[in-house]
C-alpha positions in Angstrom: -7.0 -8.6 8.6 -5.7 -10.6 11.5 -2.8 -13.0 11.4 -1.3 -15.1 13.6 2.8 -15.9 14.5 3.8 -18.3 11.7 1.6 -16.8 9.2 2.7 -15.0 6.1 2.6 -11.4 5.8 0.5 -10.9 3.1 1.9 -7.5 2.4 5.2 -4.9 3.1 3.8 -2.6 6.0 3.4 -2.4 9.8 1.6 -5.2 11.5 0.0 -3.8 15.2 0.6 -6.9 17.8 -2.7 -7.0 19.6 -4.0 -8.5 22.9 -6.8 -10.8 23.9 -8.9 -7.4 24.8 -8.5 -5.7 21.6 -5.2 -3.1 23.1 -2.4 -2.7 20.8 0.7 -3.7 22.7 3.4 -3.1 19.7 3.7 -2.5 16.3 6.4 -4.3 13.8 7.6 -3.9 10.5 7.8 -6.6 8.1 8.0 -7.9 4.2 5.1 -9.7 2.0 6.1 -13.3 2.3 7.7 -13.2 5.5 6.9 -15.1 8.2 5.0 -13.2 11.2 7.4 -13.8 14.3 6.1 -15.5 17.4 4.5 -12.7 20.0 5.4 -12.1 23.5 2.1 -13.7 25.0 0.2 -16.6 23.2 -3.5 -15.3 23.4 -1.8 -12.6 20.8 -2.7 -11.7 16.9 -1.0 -9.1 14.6 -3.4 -6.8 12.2 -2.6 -5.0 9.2 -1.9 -1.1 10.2 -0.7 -0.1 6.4 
């Protein structure tokens, strides 16, 4: 599942912020229904890590 800043978090758990060549650069934790918080560099996406 990949999400984008600004998009809600679908569910409680640890989101992996990941780069434009696929490495995992950090890891956050956030609530279902809150909003994913803008990344360090723009070409970034967050994915569900459970």
């Amino acid at each position: 599942m990949r999400l984008n800043s600004g998009d809600r978090a679908p569910k409680t758990g640890s989101y992996k912020v990941v780069n434009a060549d696929g490495k995992t650069i950090n890891t956050i934790y956030i609530g279902q229904g809150e909003t994913m918080p803008p990344t360090q560099m723009s070409d970034c996406h967050y994915e569900y890590e459970g």
